[in-house]
N, CA, C and O atoms as CSV, one atom per row, in Angstrom:
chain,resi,resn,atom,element,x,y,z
A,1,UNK,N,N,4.060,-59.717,-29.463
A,1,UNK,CA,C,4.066,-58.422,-30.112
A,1,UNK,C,C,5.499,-57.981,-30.387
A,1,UNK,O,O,6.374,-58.333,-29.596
A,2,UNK,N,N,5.742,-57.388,-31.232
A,2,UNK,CA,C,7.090,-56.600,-31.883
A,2,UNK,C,C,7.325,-55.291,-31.929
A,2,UNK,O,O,6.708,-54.680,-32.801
A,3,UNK,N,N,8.108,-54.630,-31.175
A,3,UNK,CA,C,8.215,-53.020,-30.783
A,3,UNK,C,C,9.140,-52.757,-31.817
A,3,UNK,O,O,10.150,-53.397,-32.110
A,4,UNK,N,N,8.757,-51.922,-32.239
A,4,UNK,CA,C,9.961,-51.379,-33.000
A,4,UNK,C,C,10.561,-50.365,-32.259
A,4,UNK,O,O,10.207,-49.808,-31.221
A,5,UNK,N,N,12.113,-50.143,-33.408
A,5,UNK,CA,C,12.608,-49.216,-32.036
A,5,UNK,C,C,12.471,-47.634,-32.536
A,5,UNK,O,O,12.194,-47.241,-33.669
A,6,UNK,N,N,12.642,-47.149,-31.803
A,6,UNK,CA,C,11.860,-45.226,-32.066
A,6,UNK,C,C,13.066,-44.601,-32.971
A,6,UNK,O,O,14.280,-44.740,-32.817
A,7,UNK,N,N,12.356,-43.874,-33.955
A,7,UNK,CA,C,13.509,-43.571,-34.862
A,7,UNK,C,C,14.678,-42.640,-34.365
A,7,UNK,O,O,14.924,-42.662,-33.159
A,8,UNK,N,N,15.354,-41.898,-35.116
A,8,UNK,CA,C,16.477,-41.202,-34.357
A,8,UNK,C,C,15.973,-39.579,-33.913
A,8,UNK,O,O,16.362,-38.833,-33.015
A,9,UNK,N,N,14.980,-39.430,-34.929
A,9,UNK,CA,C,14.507,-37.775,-34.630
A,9,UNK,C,C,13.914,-38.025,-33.185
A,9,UNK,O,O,14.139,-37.128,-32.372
A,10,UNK,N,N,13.128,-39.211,-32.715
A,10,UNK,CA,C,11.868,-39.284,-31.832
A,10,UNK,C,C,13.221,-39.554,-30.722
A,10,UNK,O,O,12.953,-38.956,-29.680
A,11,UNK,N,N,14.639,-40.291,-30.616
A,11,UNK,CA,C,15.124,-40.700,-29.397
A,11,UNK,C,C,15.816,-39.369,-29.548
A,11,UNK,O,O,15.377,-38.688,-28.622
A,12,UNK,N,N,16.620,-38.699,-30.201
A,12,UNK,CA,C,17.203,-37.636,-29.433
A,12,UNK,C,C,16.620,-36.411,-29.035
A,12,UNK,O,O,15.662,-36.187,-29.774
A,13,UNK,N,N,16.758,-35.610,-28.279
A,13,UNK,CA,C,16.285,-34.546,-27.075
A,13,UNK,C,C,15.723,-33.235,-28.202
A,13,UNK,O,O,16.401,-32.771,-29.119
A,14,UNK,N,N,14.713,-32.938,-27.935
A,14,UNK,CA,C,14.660,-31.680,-28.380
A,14,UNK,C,C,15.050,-30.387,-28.672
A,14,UNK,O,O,14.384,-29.819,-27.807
A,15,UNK,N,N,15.594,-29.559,-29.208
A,15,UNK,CA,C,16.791,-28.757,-28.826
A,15,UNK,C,C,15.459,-27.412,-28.842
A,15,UNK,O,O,14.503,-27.227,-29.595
A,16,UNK,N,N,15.935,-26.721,-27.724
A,16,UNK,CA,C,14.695,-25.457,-27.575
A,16,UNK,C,C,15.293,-24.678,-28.601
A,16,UNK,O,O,16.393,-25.042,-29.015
A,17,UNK,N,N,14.751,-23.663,-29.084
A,17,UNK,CA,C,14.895,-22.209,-29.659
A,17,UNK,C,C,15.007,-21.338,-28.640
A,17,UNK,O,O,14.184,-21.274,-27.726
A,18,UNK,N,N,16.115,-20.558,-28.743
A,18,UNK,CA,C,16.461,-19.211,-27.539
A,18,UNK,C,C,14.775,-18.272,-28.065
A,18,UNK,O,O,14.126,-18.065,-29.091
A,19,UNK,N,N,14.724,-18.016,-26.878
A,19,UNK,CA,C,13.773,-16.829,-26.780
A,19,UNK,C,C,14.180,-15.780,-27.456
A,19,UNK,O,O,15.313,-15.387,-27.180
A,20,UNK,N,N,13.621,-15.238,-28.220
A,20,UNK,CA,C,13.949,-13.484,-29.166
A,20,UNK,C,C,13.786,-12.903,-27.827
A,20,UNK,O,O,13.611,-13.360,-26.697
A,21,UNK,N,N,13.909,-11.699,-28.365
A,21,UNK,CA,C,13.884,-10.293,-27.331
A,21,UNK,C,C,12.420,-9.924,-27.519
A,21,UNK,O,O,11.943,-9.401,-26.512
A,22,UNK,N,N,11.711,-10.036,-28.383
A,22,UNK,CA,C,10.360,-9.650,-28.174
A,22,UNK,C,C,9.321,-10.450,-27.238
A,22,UNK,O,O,8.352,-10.002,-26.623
A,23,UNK,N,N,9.899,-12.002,-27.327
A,23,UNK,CA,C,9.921,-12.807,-26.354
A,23,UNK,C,C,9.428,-12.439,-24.736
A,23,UNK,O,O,8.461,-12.432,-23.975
A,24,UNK,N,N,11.114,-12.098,-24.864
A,24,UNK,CA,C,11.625,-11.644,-23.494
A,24,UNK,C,C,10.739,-10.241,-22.996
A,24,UNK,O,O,10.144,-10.044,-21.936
A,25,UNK,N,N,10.853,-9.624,-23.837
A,25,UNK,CA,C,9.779,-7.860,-23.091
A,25,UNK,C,C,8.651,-8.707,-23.164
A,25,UNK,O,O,8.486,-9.035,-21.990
A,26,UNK,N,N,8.194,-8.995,-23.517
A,26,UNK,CA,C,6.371,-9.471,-23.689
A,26,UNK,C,C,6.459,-10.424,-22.253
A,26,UNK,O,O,5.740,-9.915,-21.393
A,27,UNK,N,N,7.025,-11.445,-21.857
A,27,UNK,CA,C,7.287,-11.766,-20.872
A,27,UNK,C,C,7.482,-10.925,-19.299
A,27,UNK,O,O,6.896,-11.271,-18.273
A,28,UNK,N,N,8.134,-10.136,-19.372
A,28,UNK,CA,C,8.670,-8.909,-18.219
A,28,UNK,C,C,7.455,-7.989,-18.321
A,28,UNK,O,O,6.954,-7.749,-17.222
A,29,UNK,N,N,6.784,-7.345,-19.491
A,29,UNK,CA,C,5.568,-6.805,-19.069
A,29,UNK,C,C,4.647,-7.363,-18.732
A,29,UNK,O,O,3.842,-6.779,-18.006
A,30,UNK,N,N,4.365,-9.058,-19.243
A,30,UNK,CA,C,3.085,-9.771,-18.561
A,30,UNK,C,C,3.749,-9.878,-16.986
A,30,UNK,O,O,2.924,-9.691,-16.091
A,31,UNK,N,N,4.805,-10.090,-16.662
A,31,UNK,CA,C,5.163,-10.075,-15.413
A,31,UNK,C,C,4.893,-8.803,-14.292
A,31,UNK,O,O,4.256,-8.911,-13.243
A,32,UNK,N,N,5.402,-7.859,-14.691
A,32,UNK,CA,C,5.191,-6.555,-13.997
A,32,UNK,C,C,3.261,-5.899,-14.214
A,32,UNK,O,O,2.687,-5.127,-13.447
A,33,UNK,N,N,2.669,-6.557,-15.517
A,33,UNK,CA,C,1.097,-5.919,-15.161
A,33,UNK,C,C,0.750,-7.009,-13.964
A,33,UNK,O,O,0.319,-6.705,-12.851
A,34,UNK,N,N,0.984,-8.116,-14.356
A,34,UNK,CA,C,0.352,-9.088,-12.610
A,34,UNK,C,C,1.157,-8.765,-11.877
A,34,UNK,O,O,1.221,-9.785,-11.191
A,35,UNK,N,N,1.932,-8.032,-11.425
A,35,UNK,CA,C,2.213,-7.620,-10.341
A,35,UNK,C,C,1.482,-6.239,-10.076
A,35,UNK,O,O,0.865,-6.260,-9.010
A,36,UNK,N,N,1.428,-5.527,-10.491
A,36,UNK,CA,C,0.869,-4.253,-10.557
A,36,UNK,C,C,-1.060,-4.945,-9.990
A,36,UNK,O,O,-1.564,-4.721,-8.890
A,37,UNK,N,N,-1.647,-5.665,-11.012
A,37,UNK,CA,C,-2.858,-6.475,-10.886
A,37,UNK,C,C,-2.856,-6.658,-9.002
A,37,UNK,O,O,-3.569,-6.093,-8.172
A,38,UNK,N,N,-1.800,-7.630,-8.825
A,38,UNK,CA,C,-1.985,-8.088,-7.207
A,38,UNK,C,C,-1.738,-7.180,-6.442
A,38,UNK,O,O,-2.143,-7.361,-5.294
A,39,UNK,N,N,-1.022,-5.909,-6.719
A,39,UNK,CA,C,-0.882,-4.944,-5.684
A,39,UNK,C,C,-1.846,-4.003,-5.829
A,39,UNK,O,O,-1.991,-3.344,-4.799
A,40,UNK,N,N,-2.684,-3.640,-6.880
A,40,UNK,CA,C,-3.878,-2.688,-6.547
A,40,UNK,C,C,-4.782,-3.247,-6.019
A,40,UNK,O,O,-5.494,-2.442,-5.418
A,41,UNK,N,N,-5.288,-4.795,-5.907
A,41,UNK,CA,C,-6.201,-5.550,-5.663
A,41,UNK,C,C,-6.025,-5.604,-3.770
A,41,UNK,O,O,-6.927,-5.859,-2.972
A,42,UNK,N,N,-4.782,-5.323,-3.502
A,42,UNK,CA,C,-4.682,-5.634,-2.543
A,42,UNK,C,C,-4.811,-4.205,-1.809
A,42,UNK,O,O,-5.027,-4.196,-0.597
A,43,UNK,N,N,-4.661,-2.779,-2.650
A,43,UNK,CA,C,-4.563,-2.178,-1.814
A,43,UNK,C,C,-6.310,-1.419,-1.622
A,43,UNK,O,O,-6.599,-0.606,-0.743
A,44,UNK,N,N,-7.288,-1.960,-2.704
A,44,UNK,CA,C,-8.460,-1.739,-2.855
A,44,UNK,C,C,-9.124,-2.579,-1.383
A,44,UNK,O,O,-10.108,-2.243,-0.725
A,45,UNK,N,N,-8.242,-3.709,-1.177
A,45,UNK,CA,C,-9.595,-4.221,-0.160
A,45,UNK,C,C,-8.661,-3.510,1.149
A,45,UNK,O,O,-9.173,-3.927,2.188
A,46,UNK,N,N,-7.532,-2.629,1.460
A,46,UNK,CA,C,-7.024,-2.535,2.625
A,46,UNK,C,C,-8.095,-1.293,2.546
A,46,UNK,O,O,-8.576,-0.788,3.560
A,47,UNK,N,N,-8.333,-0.966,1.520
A,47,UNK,CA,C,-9.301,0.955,1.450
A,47,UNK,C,C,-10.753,0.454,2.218
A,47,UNK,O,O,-11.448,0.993,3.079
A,48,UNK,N,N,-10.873,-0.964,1.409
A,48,UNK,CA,C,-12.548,-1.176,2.225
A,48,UNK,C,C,-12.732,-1.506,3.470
A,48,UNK,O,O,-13.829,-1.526,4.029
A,49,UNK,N,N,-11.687,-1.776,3.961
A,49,UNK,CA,C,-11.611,-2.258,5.348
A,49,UNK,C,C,-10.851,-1.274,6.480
A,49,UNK,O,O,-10.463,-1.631,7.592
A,50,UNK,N,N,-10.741,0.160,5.843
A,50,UNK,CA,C,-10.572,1.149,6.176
A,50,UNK,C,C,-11.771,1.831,6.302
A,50,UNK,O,O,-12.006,2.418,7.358
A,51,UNK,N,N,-12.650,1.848,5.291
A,51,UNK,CA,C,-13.603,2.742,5.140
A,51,UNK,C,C,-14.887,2.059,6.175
A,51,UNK,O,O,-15.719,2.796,6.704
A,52,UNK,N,N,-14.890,0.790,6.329
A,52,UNK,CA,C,-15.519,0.078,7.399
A,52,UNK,C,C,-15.303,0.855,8.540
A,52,UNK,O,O,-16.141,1.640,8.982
A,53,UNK,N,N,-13.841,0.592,9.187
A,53,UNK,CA,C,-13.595,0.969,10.412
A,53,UNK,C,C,-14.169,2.124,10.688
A,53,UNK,O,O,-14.786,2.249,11.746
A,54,UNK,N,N,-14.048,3.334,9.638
A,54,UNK,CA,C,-14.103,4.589,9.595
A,54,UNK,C,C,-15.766,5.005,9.940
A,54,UNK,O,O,-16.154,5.698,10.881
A,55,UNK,N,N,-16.599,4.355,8.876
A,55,UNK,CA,C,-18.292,4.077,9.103
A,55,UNK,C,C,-18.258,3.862,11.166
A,55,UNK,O,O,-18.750,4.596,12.023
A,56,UNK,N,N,-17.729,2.997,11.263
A,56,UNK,CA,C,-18.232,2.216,12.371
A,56,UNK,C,C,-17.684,3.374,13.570
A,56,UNK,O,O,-18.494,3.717,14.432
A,57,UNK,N,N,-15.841,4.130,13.582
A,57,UNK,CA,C,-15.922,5.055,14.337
A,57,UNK,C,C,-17.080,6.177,14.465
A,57,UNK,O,O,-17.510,6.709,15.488
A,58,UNK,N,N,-17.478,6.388,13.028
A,58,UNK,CA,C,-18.172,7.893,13.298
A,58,UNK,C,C,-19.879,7.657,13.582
A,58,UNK,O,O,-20.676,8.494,14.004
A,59,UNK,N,N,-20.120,6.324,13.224
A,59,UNK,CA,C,-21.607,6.142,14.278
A,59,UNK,C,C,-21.416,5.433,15.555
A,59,UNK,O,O,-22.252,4.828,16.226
A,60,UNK,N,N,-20.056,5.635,15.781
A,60,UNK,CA,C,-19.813,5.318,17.704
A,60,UNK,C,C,-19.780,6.981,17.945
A,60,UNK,O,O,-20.280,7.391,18.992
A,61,UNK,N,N,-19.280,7.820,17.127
A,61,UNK,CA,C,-19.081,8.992,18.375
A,61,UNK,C,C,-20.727,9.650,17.916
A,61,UNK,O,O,-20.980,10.726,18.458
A,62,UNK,N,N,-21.750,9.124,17.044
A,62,UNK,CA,C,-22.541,9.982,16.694
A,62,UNK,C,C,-23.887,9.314,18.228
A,62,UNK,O,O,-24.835,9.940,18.704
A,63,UNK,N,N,-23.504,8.218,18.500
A,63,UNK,CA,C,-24.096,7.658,19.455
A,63,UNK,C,C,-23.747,8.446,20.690
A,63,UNK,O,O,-24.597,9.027,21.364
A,64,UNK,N,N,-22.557,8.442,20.936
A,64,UNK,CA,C,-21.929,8.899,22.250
A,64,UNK,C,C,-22.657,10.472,22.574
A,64,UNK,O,O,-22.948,10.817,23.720
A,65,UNK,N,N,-22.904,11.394,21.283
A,65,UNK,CA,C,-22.987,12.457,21.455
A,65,UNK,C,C,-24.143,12.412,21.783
A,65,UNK,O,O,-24.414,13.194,22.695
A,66,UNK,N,N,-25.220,11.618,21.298
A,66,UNK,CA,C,-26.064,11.532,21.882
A,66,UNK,C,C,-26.679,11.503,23.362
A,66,UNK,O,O,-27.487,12.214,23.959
A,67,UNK,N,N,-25.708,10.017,23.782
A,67,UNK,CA,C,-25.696,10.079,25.191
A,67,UNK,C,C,-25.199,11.156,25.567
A,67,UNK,O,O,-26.058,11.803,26.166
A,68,UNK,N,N,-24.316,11.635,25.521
A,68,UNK,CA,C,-23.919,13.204,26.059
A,68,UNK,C,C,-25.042,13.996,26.423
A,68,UNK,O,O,-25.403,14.411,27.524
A,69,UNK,N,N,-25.674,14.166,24.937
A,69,UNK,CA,C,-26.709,15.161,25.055
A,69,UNK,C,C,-27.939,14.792,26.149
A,69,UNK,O,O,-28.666,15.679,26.596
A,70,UNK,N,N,-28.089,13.326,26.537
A,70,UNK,CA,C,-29.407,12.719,27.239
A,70,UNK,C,C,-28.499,13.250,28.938
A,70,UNK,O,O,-28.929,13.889,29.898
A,71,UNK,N,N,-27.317,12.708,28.702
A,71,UNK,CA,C,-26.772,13.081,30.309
A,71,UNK,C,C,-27.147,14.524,30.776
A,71,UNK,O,O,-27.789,14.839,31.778
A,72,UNK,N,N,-26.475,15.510,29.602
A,72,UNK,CA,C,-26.308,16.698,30.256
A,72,UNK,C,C,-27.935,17.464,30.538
A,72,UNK,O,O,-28.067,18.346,31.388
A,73,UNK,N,N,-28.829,17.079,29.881
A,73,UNK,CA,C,-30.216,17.351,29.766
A,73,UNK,C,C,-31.018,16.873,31.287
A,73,UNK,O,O,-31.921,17.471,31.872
A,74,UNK,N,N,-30.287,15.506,31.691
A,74,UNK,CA,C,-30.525,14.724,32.938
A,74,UNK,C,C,-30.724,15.981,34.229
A,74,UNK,O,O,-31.643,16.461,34.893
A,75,UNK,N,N,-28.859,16.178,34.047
A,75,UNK,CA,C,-28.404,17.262,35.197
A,75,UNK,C,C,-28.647,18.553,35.139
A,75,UNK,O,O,-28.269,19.294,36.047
């Protein structure tokens, strides 16, 4: 078989295009909404796992009062 050899456009390097500035903002705002994205997401499940705890304190003291009420009824 016979390779030919790669022309001159295909062997030398690609040269990038600088980023415009519209570029660049469109970039920095997709950056800052996913950040914004991961920090409400994160502060939504710290709320649910607040509001858990919170459920779970107030049918411990709604229990307790109960017992209260069975004790003091006892004596």
């Amino acid at each position: 078989m016979t390779q030919t050899p790669p022309s001159d456009a295909a062997a030398r390097p690609r040269q990038l295009k600088p980023l415009s500035s519209t570029q660049v903002m469109f970039a920095v705002i997709l950056a800052v909404g996913l950040m914004l994205a991961v920090n409400f997401s994160s502060r939504i499940v710290a709320d649910r796992s607040l509001r858990d705890v919170q459920q779970n304190v107030l049918t411990e003291i709604e229990l307790l009062k109960q017992e209260q009420a069975d004790l003091l009824q006892r004596f």
